[in-house]
N, C-alpha and C positions, 0 to 999 in steps of 0.2 A: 844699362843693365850689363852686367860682367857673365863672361862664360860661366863664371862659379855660381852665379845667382840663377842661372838658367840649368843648369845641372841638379844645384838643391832643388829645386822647383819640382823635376822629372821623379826626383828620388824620392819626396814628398807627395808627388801626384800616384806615385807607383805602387808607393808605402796602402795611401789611404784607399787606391783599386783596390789591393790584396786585400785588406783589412773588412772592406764592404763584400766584394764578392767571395771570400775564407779563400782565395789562391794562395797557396804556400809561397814562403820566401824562395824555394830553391827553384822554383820554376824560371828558367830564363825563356825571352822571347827571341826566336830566330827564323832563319829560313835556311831550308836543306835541300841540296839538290841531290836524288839519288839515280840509280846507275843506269835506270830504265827512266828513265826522263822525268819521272815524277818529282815534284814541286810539292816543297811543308813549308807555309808560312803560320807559325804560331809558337805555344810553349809549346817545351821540354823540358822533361828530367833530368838532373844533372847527368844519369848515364841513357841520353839519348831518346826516353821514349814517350811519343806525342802523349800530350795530356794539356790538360784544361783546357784553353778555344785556342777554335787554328783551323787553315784550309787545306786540303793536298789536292793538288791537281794531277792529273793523269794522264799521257796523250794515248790516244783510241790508234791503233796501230794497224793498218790494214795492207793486206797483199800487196793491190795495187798502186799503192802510193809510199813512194820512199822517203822517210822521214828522216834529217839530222836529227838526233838528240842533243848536237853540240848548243845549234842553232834554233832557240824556244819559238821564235817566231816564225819558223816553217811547221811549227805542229797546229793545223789548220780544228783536226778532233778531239777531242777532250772531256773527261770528265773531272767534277770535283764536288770532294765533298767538302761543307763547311759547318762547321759545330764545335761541338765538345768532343772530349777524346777523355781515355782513360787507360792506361797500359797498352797502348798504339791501336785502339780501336775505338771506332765512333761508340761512344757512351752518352745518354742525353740527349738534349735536340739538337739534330742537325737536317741536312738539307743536300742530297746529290741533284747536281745538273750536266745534263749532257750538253757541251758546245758543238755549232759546225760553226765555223766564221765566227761573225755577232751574232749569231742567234743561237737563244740555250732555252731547255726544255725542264720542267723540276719532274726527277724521275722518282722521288720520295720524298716527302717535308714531315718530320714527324720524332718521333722518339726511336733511340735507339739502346739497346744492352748489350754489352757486351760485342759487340763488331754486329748484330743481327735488328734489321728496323721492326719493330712491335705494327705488325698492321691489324686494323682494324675488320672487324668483320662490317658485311656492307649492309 
């Protein structure tokens, strides 16, 4: 199999994702590092703003402990949410969890509007 055959293959698998789940063509897939240390792995708008599915992760910043943000792997806390997105805000179902180390907590699993999660009455 030739680079070229394995490239059609992507642009055809990518084509028929879009096509089943209605994601626009201009949506490209990436990952963005931004200034406060947070982490977007998913789409984007051509002018930059999180939409269809994608993660951002956060790191939880506290007094006592001094973080690089150069360096991902000293950030021990963290939160992330993983969903849908719509005009750079969880839209749809998504899922925030708190990390320490390896171990993560789900601190909502549910539907979201607009940046705000719909909870249920109990």
């Amino acid at each position: 199999m030739s680079h070229r055959d394995t490239e059609d293959s992507r642009r055809e698998n990518k084509d028929t994702f879009e096509w089943m789940y209605d994601f626009p063509r201009h949506w490209d897939e990436t990952d963005v590092k931004y200034a406060d240390g947070s982490i977007y792995s998913g789409h984007l708008t051509r002018d930059g703003k999180r939409t269809g599915c994608g993660t951002l992760r956060t790191p939880l910043l506290h007094d006592e402990h001094e973080v690089n943000l150069r360096n991902t792997s000293s950030i021990v806390n963290w939160m992330a949410y993983e969903g849908f997105w719509e005009n750079n805000k969880p839209n749809g179902f998504g899922t925030i969890k708190k990390y320490s180390g390896t171990e993560s907590v789900i601190v909502f699993q549910g539907e979201w509007v607009h940046g705000e999660p719909i909870l249920k009455d109990p």
